[in-house]
N, C-alpha and C positions, 0 to 999 in steps of 0.2 A: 504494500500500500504506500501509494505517496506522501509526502510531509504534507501539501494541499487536504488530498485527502484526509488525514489522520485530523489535519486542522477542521476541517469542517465536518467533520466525525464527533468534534468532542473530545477527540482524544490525546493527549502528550503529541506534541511534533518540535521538529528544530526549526526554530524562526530562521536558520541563519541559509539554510537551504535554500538552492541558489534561483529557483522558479518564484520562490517566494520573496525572495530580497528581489527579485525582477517586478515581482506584481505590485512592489510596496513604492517602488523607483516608479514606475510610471503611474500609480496614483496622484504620490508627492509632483512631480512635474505638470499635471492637469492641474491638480488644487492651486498650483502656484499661477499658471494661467486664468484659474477660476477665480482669485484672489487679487489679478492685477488687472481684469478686465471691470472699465469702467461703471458705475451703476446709472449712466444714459445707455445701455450699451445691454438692455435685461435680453431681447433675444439671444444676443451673444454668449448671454451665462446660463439662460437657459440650456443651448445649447452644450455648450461643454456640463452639466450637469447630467444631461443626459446620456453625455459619453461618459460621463465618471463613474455613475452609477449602475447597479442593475437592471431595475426598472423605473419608470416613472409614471405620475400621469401628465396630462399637456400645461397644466397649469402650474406651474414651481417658482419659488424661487428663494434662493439662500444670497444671504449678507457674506459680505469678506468682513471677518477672516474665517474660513471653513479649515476642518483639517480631518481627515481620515486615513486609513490604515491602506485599504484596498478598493476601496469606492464599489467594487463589481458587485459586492455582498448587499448595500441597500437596497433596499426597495420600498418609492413611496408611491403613496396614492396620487389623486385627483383635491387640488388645491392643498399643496405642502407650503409650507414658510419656518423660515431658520433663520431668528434673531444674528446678532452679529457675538464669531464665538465660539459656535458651535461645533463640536469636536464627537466623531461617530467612531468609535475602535470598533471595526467591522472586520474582525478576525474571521467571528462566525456571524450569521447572518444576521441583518437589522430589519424589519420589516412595520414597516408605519401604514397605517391607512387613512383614509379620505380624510381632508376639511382638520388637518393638525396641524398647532402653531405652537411653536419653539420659540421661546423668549432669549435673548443675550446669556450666552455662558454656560451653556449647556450643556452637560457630556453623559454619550450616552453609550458604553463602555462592555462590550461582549470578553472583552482579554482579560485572563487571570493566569495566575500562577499556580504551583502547586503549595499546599500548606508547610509540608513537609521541607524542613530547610536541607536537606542531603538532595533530595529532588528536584528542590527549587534551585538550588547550587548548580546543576545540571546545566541550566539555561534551556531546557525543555517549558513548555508553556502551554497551555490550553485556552478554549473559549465555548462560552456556552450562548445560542441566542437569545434576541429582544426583540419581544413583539407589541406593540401599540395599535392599540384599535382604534378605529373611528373617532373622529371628531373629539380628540384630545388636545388638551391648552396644560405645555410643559413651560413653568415657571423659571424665571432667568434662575441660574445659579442651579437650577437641579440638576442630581446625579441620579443615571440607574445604572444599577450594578447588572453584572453578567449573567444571564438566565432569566430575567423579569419577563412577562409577559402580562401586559395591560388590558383591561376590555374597555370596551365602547364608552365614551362618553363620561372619561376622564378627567380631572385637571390636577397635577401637581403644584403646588403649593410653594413659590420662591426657596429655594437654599435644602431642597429636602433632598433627602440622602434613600432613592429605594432601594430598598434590598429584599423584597419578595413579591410574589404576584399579588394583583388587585383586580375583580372581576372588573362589571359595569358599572355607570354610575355613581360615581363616587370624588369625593376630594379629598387627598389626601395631603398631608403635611408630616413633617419632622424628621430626626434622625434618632433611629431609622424611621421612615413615613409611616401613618398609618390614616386609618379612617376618622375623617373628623368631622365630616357630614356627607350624607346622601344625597343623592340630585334625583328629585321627583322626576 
């Protein structure tokens, strides 16, 4: 099996491996185009969004400064936006749906390591995906941690730290997040 593979398996891989230091170089090289193209200029970054990414819908768009891992692993819906900031570690896959807004400072973080320091020492690494459902509003400064999966009709709460899943409806806040009101 290959390091790719193994990577978006789940499972321990060598980041240093050389198909993957290729995928990571030509993410970085787009982001930095995505990053200097002007904000009169939205088709333009439309456009390279589209190649950065895996999927999209027709309507996007992201603020510089963006930064990601491997860009091929996102996939948004239909009306995406991403404050200025926003940082996607898309080891393993990211997957966002329709009508979600990403406030300033974002990071929304699939990469971890092993707990284990003899393993960690390694330089071996894992990732687990993040999935956001529909029509979520993620507060500037929030983190979601690696393996989160969101449901529909969302909003995290400025500076909040997720570290596990949350069905529908809901707003969550804190570190770690949790539920602090319901959305009829």
């Amino acid at each position: 099996m290959s390091e790719k593979m193994k990577m978006l398996a789940g499972q321990l891989y060598d980041p240093t491996d050389p198909e993957l230091v290729e995928m990571r170089l030509s993410a970085r090289l787009l982001t930095e185009q995505l990053n200097s193209i002007s904000a009169v200029e939205p088709d333009a970054r439309r456009r390279l969004v589209k190649e950065l990414f895996g999927t999209t819908g027709e309507n996007i768009f992201i603020e510089s400064t963006f930064n990601c891992d491997y860009g091929r692993h996102i996939h948004v819906g239909e009306n995406f936006y991403a404050n200025f900031g926003c940082v996607i570690l898309d080891v393993a896959e990211v997957r966002i749906g329709d009508n979600c807004l990403i406030a300033p400072q974002v990071g929304i973080y699939t990469a971890t390591h092993p707990i284990d320091p003899v393993e960690r020492n390694s330089g071996k690494e894992y990732a687990l995906p993040v999935t956001i459902g529909h029509n979520c509003w993620i507060g500037g400064h929030a983190t979601i941690n690696p393996g989160v999966t969101l449901g529909d009709n969302v909003v995290i709460a400025s500076g909040a730290l997720v570290t596990k899943s949350f069905g529908n409806n809901v707003v969550i806040a804190g570190n770690p997040a949790r539920v602090i009101r319901e959305i009829p």
